[in-house]
C-alpha positions in Angstrom: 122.1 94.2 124.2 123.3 90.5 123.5 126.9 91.8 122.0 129.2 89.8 120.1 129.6 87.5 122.8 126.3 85.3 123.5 125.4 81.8 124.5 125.1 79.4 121.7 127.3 81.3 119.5 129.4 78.9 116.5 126.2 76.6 117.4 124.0 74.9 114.8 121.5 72.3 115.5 120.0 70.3 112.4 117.7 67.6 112.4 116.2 65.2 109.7 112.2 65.3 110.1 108.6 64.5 108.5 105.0 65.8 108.2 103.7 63.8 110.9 106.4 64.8 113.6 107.8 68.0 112.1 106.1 70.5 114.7 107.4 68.6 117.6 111.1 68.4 116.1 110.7 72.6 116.0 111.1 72.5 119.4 113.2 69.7 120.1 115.8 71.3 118.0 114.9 74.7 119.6 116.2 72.9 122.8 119.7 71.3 121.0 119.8 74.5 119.8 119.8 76.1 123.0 117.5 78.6 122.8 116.7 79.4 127.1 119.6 80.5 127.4 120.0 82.8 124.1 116.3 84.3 124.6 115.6 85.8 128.2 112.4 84.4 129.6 111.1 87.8 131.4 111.1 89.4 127.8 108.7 89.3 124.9 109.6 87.7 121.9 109.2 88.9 118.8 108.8 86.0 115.6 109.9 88.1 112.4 107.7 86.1 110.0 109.1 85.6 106.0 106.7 86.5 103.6 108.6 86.7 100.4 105.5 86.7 98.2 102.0 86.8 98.6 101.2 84.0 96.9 102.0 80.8 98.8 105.2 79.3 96.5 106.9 76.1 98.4 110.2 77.3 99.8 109.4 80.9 99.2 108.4 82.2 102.9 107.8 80.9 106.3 106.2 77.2 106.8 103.4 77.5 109.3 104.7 74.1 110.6 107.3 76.6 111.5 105.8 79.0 113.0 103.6 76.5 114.8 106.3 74.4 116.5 108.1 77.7 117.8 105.2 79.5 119.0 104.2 75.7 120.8 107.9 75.5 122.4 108.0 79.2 123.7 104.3 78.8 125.3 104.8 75.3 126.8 108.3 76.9 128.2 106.3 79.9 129.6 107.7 83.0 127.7 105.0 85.6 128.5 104.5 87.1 125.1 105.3 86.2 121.9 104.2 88.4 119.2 104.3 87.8 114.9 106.3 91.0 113.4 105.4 91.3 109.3 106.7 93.9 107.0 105.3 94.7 103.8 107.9 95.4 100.4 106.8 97.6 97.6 106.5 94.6 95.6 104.8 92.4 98.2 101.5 92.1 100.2 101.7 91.0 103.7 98.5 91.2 104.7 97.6 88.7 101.9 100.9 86.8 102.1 99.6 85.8 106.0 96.6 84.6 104.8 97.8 83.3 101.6 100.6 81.4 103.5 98.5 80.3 106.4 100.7 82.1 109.1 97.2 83.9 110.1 96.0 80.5 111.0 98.6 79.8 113.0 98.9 82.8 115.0 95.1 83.3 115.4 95.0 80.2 116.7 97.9 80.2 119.6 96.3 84.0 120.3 99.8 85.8 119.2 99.5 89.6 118.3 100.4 90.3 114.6 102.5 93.5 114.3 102.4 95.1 110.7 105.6 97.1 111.3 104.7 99.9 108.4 101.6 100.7 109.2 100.9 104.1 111.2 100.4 102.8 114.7 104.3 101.5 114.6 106.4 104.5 115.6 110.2 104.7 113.5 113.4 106.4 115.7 116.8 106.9 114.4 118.8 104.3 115.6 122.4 105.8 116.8 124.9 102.7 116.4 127.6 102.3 119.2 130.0 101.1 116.6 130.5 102.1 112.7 128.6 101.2 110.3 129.8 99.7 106.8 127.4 101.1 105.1 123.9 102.0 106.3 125.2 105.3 107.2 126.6 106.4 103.5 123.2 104.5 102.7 120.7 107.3 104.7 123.0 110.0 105.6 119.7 111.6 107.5 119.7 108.8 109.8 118.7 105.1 109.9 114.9 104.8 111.0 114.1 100.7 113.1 110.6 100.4 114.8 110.5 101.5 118.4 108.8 98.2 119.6 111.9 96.3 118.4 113.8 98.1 121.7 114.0 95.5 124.7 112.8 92.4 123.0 114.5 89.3 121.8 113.5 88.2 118.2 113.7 85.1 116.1 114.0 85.2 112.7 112.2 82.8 110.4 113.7 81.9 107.4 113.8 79.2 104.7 116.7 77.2 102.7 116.7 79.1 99.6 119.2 81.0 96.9 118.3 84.9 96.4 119.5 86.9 93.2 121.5 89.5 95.2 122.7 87.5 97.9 123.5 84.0 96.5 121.8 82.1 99.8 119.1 84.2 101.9 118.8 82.9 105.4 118.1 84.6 109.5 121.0 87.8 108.6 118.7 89.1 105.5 115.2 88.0 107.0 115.8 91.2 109.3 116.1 93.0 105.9 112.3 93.9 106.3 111.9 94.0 109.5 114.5 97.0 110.8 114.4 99.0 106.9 111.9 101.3 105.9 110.2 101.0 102.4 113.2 102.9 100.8 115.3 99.3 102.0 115.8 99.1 98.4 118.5 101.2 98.4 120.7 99.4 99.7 120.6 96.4 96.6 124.0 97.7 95.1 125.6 97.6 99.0 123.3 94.7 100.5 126.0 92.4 101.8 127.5 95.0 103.9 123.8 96.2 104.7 122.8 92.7 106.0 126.2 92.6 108.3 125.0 96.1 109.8 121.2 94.9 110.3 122.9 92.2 112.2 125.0 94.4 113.9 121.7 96.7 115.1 120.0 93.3 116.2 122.7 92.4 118.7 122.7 95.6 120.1 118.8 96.5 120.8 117.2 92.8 121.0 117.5 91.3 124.7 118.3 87.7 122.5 118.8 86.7 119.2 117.6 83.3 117.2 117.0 81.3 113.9 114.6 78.5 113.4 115.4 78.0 109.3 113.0 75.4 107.7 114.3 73.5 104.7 111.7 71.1 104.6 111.1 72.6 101.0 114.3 74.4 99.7 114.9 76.5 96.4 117.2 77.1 94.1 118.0 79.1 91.2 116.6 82.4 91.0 115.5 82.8 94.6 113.2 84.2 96.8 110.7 83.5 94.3 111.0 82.0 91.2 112.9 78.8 92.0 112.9 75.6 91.7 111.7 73.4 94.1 113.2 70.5 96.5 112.2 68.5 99.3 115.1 68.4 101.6 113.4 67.5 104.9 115.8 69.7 107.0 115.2 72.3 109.9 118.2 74.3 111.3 118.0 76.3 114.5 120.7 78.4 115.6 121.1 82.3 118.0 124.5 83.0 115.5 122.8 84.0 112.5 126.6 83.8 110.9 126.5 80.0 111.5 123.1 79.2 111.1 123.1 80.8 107.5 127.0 79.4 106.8 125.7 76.2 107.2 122.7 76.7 104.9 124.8 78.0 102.2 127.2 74.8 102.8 124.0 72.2 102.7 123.0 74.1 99.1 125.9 73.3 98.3 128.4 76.4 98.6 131.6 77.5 100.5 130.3 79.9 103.1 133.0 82.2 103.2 133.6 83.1 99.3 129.6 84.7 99.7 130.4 88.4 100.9 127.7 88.8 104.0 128.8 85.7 106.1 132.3 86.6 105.7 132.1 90.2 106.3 130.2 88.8 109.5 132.4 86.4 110.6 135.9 88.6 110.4 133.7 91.5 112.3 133.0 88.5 115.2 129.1 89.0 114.8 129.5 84.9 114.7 130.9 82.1 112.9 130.9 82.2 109.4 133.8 79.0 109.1 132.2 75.5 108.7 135.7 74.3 110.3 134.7 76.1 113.3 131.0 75.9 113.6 129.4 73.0 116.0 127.0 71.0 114.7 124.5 68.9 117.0 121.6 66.8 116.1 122.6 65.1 112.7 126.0 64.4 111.4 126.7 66.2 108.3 127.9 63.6 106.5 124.4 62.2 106.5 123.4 65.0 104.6 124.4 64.8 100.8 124.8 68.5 99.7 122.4 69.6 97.3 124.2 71.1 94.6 122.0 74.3 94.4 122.8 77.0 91.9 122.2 80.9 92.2 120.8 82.2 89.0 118.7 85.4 87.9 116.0 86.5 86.7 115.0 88.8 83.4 114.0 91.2 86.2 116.8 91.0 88.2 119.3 91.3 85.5 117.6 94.5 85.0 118.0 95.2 88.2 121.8 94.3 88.5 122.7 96.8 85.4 121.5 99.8 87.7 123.1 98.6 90.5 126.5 97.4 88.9 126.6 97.9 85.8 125.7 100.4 82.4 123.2 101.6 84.1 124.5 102.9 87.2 124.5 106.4 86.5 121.1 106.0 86.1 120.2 104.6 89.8 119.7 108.0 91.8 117.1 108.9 89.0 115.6 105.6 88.3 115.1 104.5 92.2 115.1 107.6 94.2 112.8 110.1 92.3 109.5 109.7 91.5 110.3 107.3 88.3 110.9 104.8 90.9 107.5 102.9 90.6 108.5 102.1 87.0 110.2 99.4 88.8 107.6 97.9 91.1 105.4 97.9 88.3 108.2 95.8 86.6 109.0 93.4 89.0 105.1 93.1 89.8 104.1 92.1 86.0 107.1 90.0 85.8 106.2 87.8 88.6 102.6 88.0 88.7 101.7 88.5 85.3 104.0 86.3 83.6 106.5 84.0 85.6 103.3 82.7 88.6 100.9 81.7 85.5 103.4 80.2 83.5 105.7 78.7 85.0 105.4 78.6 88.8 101.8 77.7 89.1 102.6 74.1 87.2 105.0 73.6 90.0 102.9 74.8 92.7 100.7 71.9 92.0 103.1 69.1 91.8 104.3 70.5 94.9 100.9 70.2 96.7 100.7 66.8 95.5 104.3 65.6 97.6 104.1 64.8 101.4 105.0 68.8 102.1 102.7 70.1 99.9 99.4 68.0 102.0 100.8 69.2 105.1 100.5 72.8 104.0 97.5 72.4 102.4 95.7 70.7 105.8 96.0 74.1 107.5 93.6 76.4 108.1 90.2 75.6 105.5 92.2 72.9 103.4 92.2 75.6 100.4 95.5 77.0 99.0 94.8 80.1 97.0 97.2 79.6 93.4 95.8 83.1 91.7 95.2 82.6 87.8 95.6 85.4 85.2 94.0 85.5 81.6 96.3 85.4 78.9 95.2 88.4 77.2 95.6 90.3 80.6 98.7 89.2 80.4 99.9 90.7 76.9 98.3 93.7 78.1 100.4 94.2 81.4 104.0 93.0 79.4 103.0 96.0 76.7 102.4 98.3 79.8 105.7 97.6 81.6 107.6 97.7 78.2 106.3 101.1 77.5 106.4 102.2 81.5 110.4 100.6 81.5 111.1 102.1 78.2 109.9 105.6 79.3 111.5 105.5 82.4 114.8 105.0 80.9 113.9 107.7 77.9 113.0 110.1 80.7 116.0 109.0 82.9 118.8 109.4 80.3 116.7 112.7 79.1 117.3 114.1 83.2 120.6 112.9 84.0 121.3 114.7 80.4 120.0 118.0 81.7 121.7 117.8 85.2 125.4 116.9 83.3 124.4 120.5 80.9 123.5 122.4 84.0 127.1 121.4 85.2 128.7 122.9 82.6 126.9 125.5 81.8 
């Protein structure tokens, strides 16, 4: 509904900011940012919450000083409804990632709906697009599937500064990953550039306005969304081009914004400006702003996951990811993260993070706990024997199909 033409667009506010003022400077920046006029005040607005992970990781998925200062700006304004849109993954919890990352808190406490987009009282449609797709069509050839409720409202995405594995930054464009794909979104991995540029695409065209409010108060790098390293950077950016607001993310961490394939793809298709040369910036000076020198790296598991898609192993992806194999690879990613990388490694860093200025903020929400889940070490071994043997057989009976189907061929 907004086209490639909107108010605000080659935009980027940024502000410097600190516990103590940080929910305020949401909505201060919201103004610089000009948000009135990219989000229609006689329409409901949807706030397309992160969750990442379950388990609260610094960096890893919406701040609820985030959420709180938007939510605060939109009410004091007098939007008329402003509702919290979650999706789940098939590797991640939502329901426990809004408590475990204190968004329920926040929400329950301004009075906001929470919408749990894949559970069965949200109703799916095809989604005809008015242009062609790069991708998403090749992608689902029976049709792409977006939640019904999405129709006629304007949405603000809310993402963090981070890297990503697939993606090399992950910002507003790839925070709508969840919210318009089914569970099957993870086929689109080996495409998900040219997937992200579509999603952005479909936003324009069904959301009355578009926004980002990023938080880079913590920031990770490495092997984002989850197992990174983390950085206080003391940064929010606010934008309604997603292309801009994410370009100048991936420049802050430290990156040229138009060698990474999704904000160029959606800056030559004029969804925005992908072009630091061309993109405003208000608030802060950049200059003030050393850049951070952030690196994208991966993980055992998504090395794994790059063979299928890329590399030896993709012959294998139809069977290993689209048949019933596929939960081989949940159960992968699951005990990787959970089992092995939280307990550790991350959990050591989750609690020098709660003891920095960021980390007592977060904590002070809600009941003052912040649930870091533990894991025995002998459940541990058990789990990396089980997803040896359950990635091992998957391949075995993988390479034992595919081998069948060739024979059938030439039979």
């Amino acid at each position: 509904m907004i086209g490639t033409d909107f108010p605000g667009k080659g935009k980027v506010a940024v502000l410097r900011t600190r516990p103590e003022t940080v929910v305020e400077d949401v909505g201060r920046l919201m103004e610089m940012a000009g948000y009135r006029q990219a989000l229609p005040q006689d329409h409901e607005t949807i706030l397309k919450v992160n969750v990442s992970w379950q388990t609260w990781y610094p960096g890893c998925s919406s701040t609820p000083w985030q959420i709180e200062g938007v939510i605060q700006e939109l009410q004091a304004a007098g939007y008329p409804r402003v509702i919290a849109a979650h999706n789940d993954t098939v590797v991640v919890d939502s329901r426990a990632g809004e408590f475990n990352n204190k968004h329920r808190y926040v929400t329950d406490k301004y009075g906001l709906e929470n919408w749990h987009l894949y559970e069965p009282q949200f109703e799916w449609v095809r989604y005809e697009p008015k242009e062609p797709f790069l991708v998403l069509d090749r992608v689902y050839p029976e049709g792409v599937y977006i939640p019904r409720d999405f129709y006629g409202r304007s949405i603000i995405q809310l993402p963090t500064v981070k890297t990503h594995v697939f993606t090399t930054i992950t910002g507003a464009m790839k925070n709508a990953f969840g919210g318009l794909l089914s569970r099957k979104r993870h086929w689109t991995h080996s495409v998900i550039h040219e997937t992200v540029v579509d999603l952005l695409q479909i936003q324009q065209d069904i959301h009355t306005g578009v926004f980002a409010m990023m938080d880079g108060t913590f920031a990770g790098d490495g092997p984002g969304p989850r197992a990174m390293r983390v950085h206080e950077k003391d940064i929010l950016l606010a934008s309604a081009d997603q292309v801009a607001i994410d370009a100048m993310s991936a420049y802050l961490q430290g990156f040229d914004p138009m060698t990474i394939d999704f904000i160029r793809l959606g800056h030559e298709r004029g969804l925005g400006v992908g072009d630091p040369d061309e993109i405003e910036i208000v608030g802060i000076d950049l200059k003030d702003i050393p850049r951070f020198g952030f690196v994208q790296e991966d993980t055992f598991a998504s090395k794994g996951q790059k063979m299928i898609y890329h590399g030896w192993l993709k012959g294998f992806e139809g069977v290993l990811l689209r048949t019933p194999l596929v939960p081989w690879s949940y159960w992968a990613s699951n005990v990787y993260h959970n089992y092995y990388w939280y307990p550790f490694v991350g959990r050591k860093r989750v609690e020098e993070a709660l003891d920095t200025k960021w980390g007592r903020l977060f904590a002070s929400y809600g009941n003052g706990e912040v649930v870091m889940p533990g894991v025995d070490p002998g459940e541990v071994q058990k789990m990396a024997v089980a997803g040896a043997v359950a990635t091992g057989g998957a391949l075995f009976l993988g390479s034992r199909l595919l081998g069948g189907l060739r024979s059938g061929r030439h039979a």
